[in-house]
C-alpha atoms as an extended CHARMM CRD file, in Angstrom:
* protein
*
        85  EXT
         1         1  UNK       CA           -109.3690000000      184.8300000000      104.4540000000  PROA      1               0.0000000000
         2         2  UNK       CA           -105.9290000000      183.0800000000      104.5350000000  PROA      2               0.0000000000
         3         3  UNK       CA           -103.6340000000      182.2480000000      107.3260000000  PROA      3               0.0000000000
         4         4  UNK       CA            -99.8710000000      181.6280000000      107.7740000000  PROA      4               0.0000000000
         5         5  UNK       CA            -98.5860000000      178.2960000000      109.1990000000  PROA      5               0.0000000000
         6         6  UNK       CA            -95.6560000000      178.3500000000      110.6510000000  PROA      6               0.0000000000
         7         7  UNK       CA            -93.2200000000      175.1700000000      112.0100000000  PROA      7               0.0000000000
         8         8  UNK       CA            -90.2500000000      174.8880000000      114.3730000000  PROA      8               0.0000000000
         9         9  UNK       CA            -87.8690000000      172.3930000000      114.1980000000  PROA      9               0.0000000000
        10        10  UNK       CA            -86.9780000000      170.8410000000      117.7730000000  PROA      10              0.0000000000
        11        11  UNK       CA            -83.7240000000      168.6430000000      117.6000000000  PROA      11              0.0000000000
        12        12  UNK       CA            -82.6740000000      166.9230000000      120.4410000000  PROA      12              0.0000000000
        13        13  UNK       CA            -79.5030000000      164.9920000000      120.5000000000  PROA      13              0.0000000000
        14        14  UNK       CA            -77.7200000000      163.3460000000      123.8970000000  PROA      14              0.0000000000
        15        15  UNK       CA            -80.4470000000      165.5350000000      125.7690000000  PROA      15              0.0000000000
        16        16  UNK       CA            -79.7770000000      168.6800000000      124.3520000000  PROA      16              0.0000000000
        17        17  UNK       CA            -81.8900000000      170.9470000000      122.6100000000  PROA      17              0.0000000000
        18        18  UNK       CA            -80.9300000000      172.9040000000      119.4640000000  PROA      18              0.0000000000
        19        19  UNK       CA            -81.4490000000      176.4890000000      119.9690000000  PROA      19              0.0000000000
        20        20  UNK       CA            -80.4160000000      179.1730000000      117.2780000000  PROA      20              0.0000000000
        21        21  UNK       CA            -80.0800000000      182.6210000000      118.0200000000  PROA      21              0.0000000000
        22        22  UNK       CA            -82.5090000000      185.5980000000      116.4140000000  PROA      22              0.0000000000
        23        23  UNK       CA            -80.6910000000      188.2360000000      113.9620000000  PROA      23              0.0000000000
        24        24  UNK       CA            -83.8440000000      190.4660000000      113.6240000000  PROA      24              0.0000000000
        25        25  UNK       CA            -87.4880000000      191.3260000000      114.2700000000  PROA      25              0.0000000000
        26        26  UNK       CA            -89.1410000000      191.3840000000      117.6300000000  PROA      26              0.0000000000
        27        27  UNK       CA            -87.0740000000      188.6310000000      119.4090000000  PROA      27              0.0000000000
        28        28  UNK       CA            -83.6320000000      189.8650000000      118.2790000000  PROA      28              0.0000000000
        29        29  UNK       CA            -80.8470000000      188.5360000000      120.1790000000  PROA      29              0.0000000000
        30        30  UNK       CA            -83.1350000000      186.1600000000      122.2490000000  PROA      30              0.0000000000
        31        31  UNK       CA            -82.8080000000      181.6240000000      121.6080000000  PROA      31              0.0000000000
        32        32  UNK       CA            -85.1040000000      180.2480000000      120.2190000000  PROA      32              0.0000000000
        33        33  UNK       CA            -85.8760000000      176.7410000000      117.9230000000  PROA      33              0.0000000000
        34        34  UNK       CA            -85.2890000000      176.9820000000      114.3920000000  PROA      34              0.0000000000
        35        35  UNK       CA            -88.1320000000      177.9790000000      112.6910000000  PROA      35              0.0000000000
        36        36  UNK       CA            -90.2620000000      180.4440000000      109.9880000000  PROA      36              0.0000000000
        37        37  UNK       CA            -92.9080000000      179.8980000000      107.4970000000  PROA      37              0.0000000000
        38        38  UNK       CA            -94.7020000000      176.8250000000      105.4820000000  PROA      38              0.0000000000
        39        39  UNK       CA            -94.6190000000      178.5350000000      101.7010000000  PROA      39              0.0000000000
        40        40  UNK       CA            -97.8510000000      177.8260000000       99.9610000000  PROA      40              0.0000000000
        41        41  UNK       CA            -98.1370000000      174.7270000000       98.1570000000  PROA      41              0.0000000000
        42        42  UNK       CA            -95.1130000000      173.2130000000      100.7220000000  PROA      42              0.0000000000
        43        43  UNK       CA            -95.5360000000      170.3340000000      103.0900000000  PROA      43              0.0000000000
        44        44  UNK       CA            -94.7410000000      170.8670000000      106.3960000000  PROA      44              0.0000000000
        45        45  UNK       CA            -92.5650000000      168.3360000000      106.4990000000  PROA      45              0.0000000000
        46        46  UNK       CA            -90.5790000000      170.0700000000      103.9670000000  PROA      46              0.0000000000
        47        47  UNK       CA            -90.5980000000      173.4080000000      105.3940000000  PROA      47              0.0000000000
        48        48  UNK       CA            -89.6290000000      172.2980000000      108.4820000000  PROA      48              0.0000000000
        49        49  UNK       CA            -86.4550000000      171.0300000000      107.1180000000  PROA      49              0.0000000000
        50        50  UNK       CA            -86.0310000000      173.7130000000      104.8520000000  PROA      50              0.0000000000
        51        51  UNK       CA            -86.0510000000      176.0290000000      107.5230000000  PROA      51              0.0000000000
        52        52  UNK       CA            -83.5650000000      173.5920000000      109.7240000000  PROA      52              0.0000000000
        53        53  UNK       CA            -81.1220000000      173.9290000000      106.7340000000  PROA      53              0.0000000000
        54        54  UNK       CA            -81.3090000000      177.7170000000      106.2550000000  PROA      54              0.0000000000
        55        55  UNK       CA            -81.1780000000      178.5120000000      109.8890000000  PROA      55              0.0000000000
        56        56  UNK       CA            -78.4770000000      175.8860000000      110.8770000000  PROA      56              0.0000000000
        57        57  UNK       CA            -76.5630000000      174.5580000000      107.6730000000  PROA      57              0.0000000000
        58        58  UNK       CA            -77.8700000000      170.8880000000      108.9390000000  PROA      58              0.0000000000
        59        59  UNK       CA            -80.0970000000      168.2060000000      107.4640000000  PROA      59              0.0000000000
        60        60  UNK       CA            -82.7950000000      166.3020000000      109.5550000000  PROA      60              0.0000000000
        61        61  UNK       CA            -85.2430000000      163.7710000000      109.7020000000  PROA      61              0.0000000000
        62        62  UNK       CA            -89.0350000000      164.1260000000      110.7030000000  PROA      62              0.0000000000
        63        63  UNK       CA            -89.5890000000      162.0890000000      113.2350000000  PROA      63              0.0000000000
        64        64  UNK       CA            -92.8450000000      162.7820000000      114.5780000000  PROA      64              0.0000000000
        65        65  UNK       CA            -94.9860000000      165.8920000000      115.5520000000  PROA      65              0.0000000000
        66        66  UNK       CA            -94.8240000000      167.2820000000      118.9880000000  PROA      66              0.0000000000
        67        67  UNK       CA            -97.8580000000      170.3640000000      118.4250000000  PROA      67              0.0000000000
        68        68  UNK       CA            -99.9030000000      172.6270000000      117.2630000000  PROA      68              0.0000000000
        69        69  UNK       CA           -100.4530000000      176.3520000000      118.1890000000  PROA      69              0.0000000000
        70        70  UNK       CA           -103.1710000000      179.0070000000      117.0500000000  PROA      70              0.0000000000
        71        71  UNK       CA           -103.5740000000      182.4510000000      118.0630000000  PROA      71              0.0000000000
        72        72  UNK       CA           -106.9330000000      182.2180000000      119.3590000000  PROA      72              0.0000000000
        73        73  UNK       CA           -106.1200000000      178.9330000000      121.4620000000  PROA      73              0.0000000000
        74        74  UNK       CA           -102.9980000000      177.7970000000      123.4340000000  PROA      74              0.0000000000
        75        75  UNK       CA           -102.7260000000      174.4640000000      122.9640000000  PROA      75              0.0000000000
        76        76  UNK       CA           -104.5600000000      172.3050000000      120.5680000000  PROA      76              0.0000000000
        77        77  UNK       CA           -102.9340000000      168.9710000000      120.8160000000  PROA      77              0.0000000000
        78        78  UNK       CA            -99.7850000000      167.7430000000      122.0230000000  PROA      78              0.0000000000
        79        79  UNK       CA            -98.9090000000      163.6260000000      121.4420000000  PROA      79              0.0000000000
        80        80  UNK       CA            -96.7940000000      162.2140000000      123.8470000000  PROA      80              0.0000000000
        81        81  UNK       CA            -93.6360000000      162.3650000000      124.7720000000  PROA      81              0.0000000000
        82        82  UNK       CA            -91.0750000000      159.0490000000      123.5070000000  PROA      82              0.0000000000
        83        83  UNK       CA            -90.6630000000      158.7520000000      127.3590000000  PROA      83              0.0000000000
        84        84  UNK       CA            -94.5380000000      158.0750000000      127.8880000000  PROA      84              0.0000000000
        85        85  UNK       CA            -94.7640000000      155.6000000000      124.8550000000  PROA      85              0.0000000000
C-alpha cells in the first residue's frame, strides 16, 4: 500500500512567518505555509523547495527540519527550536 508525503516550507525572516494564500480545494481562501507533495523518486529537500518556488516565485535554503505529521498520530517528533539550542 503506498502513501503520500507531503512538506511545508516555513520561512521566517526578521520574525515573520511566510504565509501564502489557498486558490482551491478545501482550505480556499484561508493562509497557510507553502506547501504540496514529495513526487516519487524526489528528496524532500527538493520538494520542499520546489514547492517554495512554485507557490512563491522565491528560492530557499534547507536549514533544518522542524516535524513530522501522520494521520494516525499527531505529533511524531519535533527538534528544537534555534532559541532552545
Amino acid at each position: 500500500m503506498g502513501f503520500d508525503v507531503g512538506v511545508a516550507a516555513a520561512v521566517v525572516r526578521n520574525n515573520h512567518v511566510l504565509l501564502v494564500q489557498e486558490a482551491r480545494g478545501p482550505y480556499e481562501g484561508r493562509w497557510g505555509l507553502p506547501k504540496g507533495y514529495v513526487d516519487p523518486d524526489e528528496s524532500i529537500e527538493h520538494a520542499v523547495l520546489r514547492e517554495l518556488k512554485e507557490e512563491t516565485g522565491l528560492d530557499g535554503v534547507v536549514e533544518g527540519f522542524i516535524g513530522l505529521r501522520s494521520t494516525k498520530t499527531c505529533l511524531l517528533y519535533t527538534s528544537p527550536s534555534p532559541r532552545d539550542r
